[in-house]
KOLPA-765399 format. One line per field, with one value per residue (C-alpha): x, y, z; residue number from 1. Coordinates in nm, 2 decimals, decimal comma. Example, Ala and Ser with C-alpha at 12.3 -4.5 7.8 and 13.67 -1.06 7.14 Angstrom:
<nuvexs>
px	c(1,23_1,37)
py	c(-0,45_-0,11)
pz	c(0,78_0,71)
vextor	c(1_2)
</nuvexs>
This chain:
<nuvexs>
px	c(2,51_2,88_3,20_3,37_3,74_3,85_4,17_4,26_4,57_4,36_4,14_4,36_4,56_4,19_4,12_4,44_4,40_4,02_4,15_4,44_4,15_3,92_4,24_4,25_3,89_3,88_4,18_3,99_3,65_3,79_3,88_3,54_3,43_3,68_3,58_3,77_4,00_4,10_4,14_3,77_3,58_3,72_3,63_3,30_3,26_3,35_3,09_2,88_2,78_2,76_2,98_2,69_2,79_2,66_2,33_2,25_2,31_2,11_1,79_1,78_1,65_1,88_2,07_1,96_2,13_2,27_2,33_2,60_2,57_2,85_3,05_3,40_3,18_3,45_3,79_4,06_3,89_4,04_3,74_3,74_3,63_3,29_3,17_3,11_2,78_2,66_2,34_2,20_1,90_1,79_1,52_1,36_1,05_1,02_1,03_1,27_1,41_1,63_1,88_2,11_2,36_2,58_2,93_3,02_3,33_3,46_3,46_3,17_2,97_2,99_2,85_3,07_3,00_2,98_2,80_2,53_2,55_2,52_2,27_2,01_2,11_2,00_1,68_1,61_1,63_1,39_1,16_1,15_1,15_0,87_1,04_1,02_1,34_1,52_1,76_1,98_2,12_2,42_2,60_2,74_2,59_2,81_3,17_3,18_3,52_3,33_3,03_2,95_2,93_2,64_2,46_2,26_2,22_2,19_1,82_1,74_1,74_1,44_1,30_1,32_1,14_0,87_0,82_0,87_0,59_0,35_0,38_0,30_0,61_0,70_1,00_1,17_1,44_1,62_1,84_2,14_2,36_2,33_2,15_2,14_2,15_1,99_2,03_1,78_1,50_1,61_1,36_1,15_1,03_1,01_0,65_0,81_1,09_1,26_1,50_1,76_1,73_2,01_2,20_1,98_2,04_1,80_1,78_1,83_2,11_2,33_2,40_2,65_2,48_2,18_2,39_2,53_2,21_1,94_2,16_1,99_2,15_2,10_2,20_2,19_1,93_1,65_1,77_1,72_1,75_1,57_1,36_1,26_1,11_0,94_0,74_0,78_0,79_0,64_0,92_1,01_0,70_0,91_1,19_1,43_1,62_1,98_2,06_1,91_1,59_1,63_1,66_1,40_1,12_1,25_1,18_0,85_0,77_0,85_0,66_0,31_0,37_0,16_0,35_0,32_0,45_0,29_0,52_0,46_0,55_0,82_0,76_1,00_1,42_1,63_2,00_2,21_2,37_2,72_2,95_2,94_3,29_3,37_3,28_3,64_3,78_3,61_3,64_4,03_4,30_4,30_3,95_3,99_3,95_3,64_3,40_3,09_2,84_2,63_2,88_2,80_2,47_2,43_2,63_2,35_2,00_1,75_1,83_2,11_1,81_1,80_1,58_1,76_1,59_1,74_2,02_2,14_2,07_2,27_2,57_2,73_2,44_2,32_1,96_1,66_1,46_1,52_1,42_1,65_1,58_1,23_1,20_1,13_1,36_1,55_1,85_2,07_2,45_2,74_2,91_3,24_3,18_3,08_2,73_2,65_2,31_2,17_2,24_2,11_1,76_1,78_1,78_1,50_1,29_1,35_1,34_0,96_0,89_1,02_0,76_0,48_0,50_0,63_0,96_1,22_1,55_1,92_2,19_2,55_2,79_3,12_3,11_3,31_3,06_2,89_3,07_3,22_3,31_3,22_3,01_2,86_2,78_2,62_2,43_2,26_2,46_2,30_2,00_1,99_2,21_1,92_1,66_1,82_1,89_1,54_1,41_1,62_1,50_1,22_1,12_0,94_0,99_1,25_1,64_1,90_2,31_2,59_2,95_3,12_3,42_3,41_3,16_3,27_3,12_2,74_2,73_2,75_2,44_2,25_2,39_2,14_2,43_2,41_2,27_2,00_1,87_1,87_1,72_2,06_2,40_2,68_3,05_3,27_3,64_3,72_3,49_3,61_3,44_3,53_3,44_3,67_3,95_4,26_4,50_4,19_4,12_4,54_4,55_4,30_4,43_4,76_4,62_4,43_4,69_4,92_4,68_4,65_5,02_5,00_4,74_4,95_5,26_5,42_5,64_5,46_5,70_5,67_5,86_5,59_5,33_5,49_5,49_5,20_5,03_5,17_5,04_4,68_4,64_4,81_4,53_4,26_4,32_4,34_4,02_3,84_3,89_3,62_3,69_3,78_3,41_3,28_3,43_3,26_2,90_2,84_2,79_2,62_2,91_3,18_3,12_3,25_3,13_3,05_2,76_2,63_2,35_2,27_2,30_2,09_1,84_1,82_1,78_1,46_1,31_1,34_1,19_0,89_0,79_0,68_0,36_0,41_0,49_0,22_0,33_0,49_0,24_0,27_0,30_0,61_0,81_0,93_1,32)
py	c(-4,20_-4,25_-4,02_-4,21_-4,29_-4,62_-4,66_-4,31_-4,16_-4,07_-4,34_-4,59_-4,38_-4,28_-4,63_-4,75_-4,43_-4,54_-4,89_-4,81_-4,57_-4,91_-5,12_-4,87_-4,89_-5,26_-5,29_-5,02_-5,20_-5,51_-5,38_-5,35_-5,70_-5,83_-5,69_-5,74_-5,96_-6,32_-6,38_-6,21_-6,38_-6,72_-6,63_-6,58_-6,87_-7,08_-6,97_-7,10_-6,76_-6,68_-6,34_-6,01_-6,04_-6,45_-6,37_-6,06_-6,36_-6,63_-6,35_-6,24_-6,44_-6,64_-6,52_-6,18_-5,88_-5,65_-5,26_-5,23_-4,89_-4,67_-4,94_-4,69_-4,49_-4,44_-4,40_-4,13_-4,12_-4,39_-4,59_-4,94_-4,90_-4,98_-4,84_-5,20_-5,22_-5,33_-5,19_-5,18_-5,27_-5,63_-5,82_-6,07_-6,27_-6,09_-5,73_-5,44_-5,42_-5,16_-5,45_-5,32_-5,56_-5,51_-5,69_-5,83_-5,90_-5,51_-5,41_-5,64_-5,45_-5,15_-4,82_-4,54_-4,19_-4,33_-4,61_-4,38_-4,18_-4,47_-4,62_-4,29_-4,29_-4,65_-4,55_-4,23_-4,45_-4,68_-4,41_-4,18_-4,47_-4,67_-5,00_-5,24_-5,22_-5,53_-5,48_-5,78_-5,73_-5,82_-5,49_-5,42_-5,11_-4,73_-4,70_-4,57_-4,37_-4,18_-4,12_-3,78_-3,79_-4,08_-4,07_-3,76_-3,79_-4,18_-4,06_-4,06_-4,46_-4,51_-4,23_-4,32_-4,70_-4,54_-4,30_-4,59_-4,79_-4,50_-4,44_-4,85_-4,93_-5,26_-5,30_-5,63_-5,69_-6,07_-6,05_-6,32_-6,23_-5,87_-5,59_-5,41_-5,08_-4,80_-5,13_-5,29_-5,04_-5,18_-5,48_-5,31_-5,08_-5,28_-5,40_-5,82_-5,94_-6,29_-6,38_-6,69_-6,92_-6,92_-6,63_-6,28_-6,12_-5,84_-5,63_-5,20_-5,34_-5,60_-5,85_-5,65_-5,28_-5,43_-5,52_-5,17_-5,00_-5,25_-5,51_-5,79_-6,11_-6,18_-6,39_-6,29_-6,57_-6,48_-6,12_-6,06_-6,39_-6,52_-6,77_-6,55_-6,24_-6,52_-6,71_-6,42_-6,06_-6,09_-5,90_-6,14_-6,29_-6,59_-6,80_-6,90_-7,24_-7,11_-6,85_-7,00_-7,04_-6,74_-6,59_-6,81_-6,73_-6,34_-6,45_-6,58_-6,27_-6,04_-6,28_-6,21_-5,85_-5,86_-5,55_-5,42_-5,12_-4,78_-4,65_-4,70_-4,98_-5,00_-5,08_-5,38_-5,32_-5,26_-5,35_-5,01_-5,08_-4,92_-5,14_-5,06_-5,14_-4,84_-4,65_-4,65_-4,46_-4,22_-3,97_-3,77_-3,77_-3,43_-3,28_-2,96_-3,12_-3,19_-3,44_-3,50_-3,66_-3,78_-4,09_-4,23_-4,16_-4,38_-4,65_-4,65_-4,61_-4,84_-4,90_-4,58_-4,41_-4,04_-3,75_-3,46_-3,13_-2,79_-2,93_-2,57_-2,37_-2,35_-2,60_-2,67_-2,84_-3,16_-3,25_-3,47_-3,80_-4,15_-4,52_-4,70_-5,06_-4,97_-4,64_-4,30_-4,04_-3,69_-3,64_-3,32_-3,34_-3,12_-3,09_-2,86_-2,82_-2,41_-2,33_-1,98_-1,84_-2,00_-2,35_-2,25_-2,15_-2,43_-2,67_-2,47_-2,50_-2,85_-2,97_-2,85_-3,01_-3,32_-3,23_-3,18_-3,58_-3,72_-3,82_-3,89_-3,73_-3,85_-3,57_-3,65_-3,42_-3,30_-2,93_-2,64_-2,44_-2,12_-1,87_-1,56_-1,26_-0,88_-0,98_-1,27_-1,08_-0,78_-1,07_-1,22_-1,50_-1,54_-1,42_-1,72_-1,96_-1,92_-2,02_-2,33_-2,38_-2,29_-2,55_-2,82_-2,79_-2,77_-3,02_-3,31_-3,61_-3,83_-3,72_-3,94_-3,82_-3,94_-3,76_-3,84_-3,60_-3,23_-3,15_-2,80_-2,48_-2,37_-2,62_-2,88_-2,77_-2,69_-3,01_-3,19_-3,25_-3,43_-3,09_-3,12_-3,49_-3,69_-4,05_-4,20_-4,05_-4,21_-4,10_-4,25_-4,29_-4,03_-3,78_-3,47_-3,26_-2,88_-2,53_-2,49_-2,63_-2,69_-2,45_-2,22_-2,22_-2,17_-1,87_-1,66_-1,71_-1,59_-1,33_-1,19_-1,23_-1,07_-0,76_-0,78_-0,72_-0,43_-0,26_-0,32_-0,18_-0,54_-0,68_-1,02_-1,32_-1,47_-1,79_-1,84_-1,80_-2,11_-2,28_-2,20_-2,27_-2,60_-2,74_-2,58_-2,74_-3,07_-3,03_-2,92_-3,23_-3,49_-3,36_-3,38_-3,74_-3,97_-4,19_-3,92_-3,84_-4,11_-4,24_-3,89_-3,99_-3,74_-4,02_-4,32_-4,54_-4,54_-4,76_-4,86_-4,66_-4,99_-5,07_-4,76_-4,90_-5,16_-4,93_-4,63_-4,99_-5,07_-4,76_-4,67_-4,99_-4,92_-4,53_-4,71_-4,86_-4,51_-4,38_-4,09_-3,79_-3,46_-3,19_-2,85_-2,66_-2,43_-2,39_-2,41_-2,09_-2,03_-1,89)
pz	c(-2,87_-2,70_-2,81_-2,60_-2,76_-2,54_-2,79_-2,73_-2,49_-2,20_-2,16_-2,09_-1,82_-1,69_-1,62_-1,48_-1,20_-1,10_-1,06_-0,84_-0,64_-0,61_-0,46_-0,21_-0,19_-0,11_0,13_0,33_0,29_0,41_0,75_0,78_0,67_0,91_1,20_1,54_1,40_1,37_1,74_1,80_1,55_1,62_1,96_1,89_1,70_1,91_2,14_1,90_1,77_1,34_1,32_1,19_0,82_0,79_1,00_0,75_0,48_0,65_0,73_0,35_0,05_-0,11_-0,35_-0,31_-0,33_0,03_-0,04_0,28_0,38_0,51_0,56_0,59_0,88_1,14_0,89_1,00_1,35_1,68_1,63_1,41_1,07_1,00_1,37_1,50_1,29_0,98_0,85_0,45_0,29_0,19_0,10_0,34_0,21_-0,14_0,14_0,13_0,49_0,64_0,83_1,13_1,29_1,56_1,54_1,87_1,73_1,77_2,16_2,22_1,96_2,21_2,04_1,98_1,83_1,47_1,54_1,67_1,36_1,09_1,35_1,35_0,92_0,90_1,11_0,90_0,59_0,67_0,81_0,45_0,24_0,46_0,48_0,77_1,03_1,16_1,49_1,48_1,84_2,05_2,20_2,53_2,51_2,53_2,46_2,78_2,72_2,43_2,63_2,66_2,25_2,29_2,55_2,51_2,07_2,17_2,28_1,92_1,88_2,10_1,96_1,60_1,70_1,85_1,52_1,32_1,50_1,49_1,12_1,06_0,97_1,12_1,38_1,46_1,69_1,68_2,03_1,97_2,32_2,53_2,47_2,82_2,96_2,72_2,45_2,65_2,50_2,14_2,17_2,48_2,17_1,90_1,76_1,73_1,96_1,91_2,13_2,18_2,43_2,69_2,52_2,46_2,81_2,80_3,12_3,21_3,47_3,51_3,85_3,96_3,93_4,06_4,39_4,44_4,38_4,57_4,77_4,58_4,45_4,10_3,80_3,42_3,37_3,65_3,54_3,19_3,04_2,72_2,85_3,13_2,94_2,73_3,06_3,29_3,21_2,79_2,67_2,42_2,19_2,07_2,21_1,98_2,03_1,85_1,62_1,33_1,48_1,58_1,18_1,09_1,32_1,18_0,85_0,94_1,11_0,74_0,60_0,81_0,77_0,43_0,33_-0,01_-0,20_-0,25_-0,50_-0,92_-1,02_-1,25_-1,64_-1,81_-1,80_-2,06_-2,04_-2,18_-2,53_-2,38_-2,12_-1,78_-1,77_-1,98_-1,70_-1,55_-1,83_-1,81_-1,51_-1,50_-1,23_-1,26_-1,17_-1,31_-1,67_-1,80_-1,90_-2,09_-1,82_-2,08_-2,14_-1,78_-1,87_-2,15_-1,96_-1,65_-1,84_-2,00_-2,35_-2,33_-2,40_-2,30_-2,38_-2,33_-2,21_-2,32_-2,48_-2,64_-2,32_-1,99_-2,17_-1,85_-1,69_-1,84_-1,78_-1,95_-1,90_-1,88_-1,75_-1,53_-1,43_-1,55_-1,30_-1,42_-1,35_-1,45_-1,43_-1,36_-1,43_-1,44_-1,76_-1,70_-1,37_-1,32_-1,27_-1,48_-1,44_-1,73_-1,57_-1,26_-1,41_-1,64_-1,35_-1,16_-1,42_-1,49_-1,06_-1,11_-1,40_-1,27_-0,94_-1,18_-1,28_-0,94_-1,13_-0,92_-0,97_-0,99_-0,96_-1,08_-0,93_-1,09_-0,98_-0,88_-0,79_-0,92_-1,11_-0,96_-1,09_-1,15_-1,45_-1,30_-1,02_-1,20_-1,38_-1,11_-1,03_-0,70_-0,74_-1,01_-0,81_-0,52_-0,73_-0,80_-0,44_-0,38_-0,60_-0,49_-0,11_-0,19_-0,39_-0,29_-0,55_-0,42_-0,50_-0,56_-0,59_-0,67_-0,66_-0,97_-0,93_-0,82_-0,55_-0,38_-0,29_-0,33_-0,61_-0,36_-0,24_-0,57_-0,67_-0,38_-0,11_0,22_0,36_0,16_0,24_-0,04_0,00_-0,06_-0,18_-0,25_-0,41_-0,67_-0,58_-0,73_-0,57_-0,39_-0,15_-0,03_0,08_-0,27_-0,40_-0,23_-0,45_-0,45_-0,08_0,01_-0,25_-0,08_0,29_0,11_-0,05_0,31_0,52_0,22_0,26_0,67_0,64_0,39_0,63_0,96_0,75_0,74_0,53_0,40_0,54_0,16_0,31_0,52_0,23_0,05_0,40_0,47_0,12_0,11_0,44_0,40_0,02_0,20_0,46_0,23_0,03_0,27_0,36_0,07_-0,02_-0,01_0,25_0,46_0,42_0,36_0,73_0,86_0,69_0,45_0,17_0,20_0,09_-0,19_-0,45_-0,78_-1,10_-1,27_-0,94_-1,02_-1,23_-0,98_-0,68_-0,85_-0,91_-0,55_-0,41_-0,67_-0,58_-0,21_-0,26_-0,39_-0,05_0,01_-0,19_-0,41_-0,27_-0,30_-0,51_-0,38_-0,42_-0,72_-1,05_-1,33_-1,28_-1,66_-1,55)
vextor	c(1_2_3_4_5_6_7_8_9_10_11_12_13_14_15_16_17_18_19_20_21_22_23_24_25_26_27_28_29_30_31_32_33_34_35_36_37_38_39_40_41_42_43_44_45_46_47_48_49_50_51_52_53_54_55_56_57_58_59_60_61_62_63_64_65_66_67_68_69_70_71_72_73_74_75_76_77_78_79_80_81_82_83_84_85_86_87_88_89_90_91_92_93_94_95_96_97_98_99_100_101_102_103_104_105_106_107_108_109_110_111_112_113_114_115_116_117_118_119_120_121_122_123_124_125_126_127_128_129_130_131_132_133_134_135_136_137_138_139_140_141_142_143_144_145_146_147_148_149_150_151_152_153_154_155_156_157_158_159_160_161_162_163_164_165_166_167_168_169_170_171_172_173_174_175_176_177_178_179_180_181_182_183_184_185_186_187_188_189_190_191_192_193_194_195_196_197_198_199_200_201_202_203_204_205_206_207_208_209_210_211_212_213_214_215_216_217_218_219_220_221_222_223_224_225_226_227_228_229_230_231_232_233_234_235_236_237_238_239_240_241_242_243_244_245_246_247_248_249_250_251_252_253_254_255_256_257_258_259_260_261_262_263_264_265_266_267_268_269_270_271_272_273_274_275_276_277_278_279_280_281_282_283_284_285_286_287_288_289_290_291_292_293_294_295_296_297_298_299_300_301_302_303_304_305_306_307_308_309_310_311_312_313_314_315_316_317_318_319_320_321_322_323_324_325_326_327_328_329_330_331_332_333_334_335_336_337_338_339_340_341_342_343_344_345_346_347_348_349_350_351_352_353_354_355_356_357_358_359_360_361_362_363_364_365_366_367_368_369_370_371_372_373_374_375_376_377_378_379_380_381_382_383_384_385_386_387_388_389_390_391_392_393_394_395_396_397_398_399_400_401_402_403_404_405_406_407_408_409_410_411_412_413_414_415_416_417_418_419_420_421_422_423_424_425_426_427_428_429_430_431_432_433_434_435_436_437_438_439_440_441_442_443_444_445_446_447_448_449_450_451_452_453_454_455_456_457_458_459_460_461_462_463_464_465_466_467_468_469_470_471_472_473_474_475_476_477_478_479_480_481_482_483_484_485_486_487_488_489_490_491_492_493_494_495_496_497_498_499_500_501_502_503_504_505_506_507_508_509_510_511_512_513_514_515_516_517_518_519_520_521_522_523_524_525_526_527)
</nuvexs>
């Protein structure tokens, strides 16, 4: 049942500041979608070429949906937004692919330290989740400036196609243009290669290296070209006569795969009984004030339907059962934010539960961590607080997160943060991420170096405090913002509260590629 007041004071004022964040939001995202520019993409075109975003389009089914994954990776740093590559998941022939899709359009789709990053990510995704990866190809290989942060990690790529392979799950690359150097392994170690006629140039060195290093004369065709690694070296097992061939002959290729999921099924959906609009309104400015997570609940499951677990124990830490788009999960969500020990071994107990019937689990994050304090302490805050953290890592069922507000300290961990590799995580614009809070984190540096002075037999510079103060909180801030870390990778995207639904949707529909995972090992710990 929803509290929720919509005619009240602060809902209103709620929703107008989560709007204002999703403007921000989409002006950012849009740099993304456009790529190098205007003057780049025309080029492109008018080489005859269909920019990353409209093959991703053309390769899925129609009218199917694309979860675009970290599409702010890069922000804040000197590199593009978006890292000159697109990769999410989408479904080709009725098949949940993991799809990767260099942009030419951004420094000739060259790869720079973040496109490695969301490159391994997208590869890691399809790996855990067993779903087939598609390399749609055209790069000109290392941002050679950034090199020594690529080069070495870069190994990875190759290495994750040949892990994929072994473990049966199906590699594809579709080469539209170059893919040389290192890139030349991309399709060298993938299971099916397609590549188009007169414009894939595949080869480990170009004309010109190959003069300096052997004296021999070369051109791109006789080198690397598409028609030659289809008659000649077998590197390519179809020709393509244009892109679109090119996307279809990728389709076909899905389709042959016969793939089908090991997961459970899931049972029919039920629409929830509250809007997902109502979402907005919900999550404050202001962080430090609280709010009951059971109303975003109620807006994201089956029927609103949820079957709360210890409902009068551990307050701050909301947890139970529920459908969504037909899945089973639990779910684990902060209520005011502080995790006491009776939350902590609240959640313990329910994480194994959850492992006992291979439910999967969906943690909402709005945390400040676990409480300090002499009592606390003398209680067994972390004695209690490592259980939790225990259980989490340990647990095998698939975890899902999302950062609704809050997310600092331990209870970023406890919570299932990026450290502790969930399946997919993703943040909320008004997510925000720290060692602590910025007031929080500026206090106790003033408070050391206030005692540092005392033991020297300073007088504390209290002008300096202030200063000082006011540009760590500044710093602290600016650094906890989601698209600061969203940009850096440790979310999966930022998305809009009222997608949640359909994100959480997609995501539990791609887990169930995988079978079931085997239980821990042991037993229901009663905390």
């Amino acid at each position: 049942m929803s509290l929720l007041e919509t005619s009240g004071d602060d809902y209103p004022a709620r929703r107008a500041a989560m709007l204002a964040k999703l403007t921000e939001l989409d002006a950012e995202q849009a740099k993304a979608v456009a790529g190098g520019g205007e003057r780049y993409l025309e080029r492109h075109r008018g080489r005859g070429k269909l920019p990353a975003r409209e093959r991703i389009e053309l390769l899925i089914d129609p009218d199917s949906a694309f979860l675009e994954l970290s599409p702010l990776a890069g922000w804040g740093s000197d590199f593009p937004v978006g890292a000159s590559v697109v990769t999410g998941i989408g479904v080709i022939e009725g098949v949940e692919c993991v799809i990767s899709a260099n942009d030419p359009t951004v420094r000739g789709g060259a790869s720079n330290p973040w496109t490695l990053r969301k490159t391994l990510r997208a590869a890691d995704i399809a790996f855990r989740n067993r779903m087939p990866l598609v390399n749609l190809v055209e790069s000109g290989g290392a941002d050679l400036p950034a090199q020594k942060e690529i080069f070495i990690p870069g190994g990875r790529v190759f290495r994750d196609l040949t892990r994929l392979s072994a473990a049966g799950i199906p590699t594809i690359a579709l080469v539209f243009g170059n893919s040389t150097a290192g890139g030349a392994y991309v399709p060298g170690l993938s299971d099916h290669v397609v590549m188009v006629k007169e414009r894939a140039k595949v080869f480990l060195g170009g004309p010109p290296l190959v003069k300096m290093a052997t004296g021999e004369e070369s051109d791109d065709e006789s080198l690397g070209g598409a028609e030659m690694h289809a008659r000649v070296s077998g590197l390519a097992d179809y020709l393509a006569a244009d892109e679109h061939d090119a996307l279809r002959i990728g389709r076909q290729i899905v389709r042959g795969l016969n793939w089908r999921k090991l997961g459970t099924p899931p049972r029919a959906v039920r629409e929830p009984r509250y809007d997902e609009d109502e979402l907005l309104g919900i999550v404050p400015e202001d962080l430090r004030i609280p709010f009951d997570p059971r109303e975003v609940i109620v807006r994201i499951v089956d029927g609103s339907e949820f079957d709360e677990f210890k409902p009068l124990y551990g307050g701050s830490l909301v947890t139970g059962w529920a459908r969504l788009h037909g899945y089973p999960i639990g779910i684990l969500a902060n209520a005011r934010g502080v995790l006491f020990s009776q939350e902590a071994q609240k959640a313990a107990q329910f994480i194994q539960l959850a492992g006992q019937t291979r439910t999967p689990l969906v943690f909402l994050q709005n945390t400040t961590g676990y409480m300090v304090g002499r009592d606390y302490e003398q209680g067994g805050i972390i004695k209690h607080g490592a259980m939790m953290i225990n259980a989490v890592s340990n647990s095998t069922v698939p975890h899902l997160t999302i950062v609704m507000g809050a997310s600092y300290g331990a209870g970023n961990y406890g919570m299932c943060g990026r450290a502790y590799d969930p399946r997919f995580l993703f943040a909320w614009p008004s997510a925000k991420s720290a060692v602590m809070g910025p007031a929080q984190l500026a206090g106790v540096l003033s408070i050391v170096g206030r005692a540092a002075a005392h033991a020297r037999g300073q007088i504390y510079d209290e002008e300096g405090d202030i200063e000082m103060r006011r540009l760590v909180e500044t710093q602290i801030e600016a650094e906890s913002l989601p698209f600061f870390l969203s940009g850096r990778l440790y979310d999966d995207g930022v998305i809009d509260p009222r997608d949640t639904r359909t994100v959480l949707g997609l995501c539990l529909s791609a887990v169930g590629n995988a079978p079931v995972p085997e239980p821990a090992g042991f037993g229901v710990f009663r905390m």
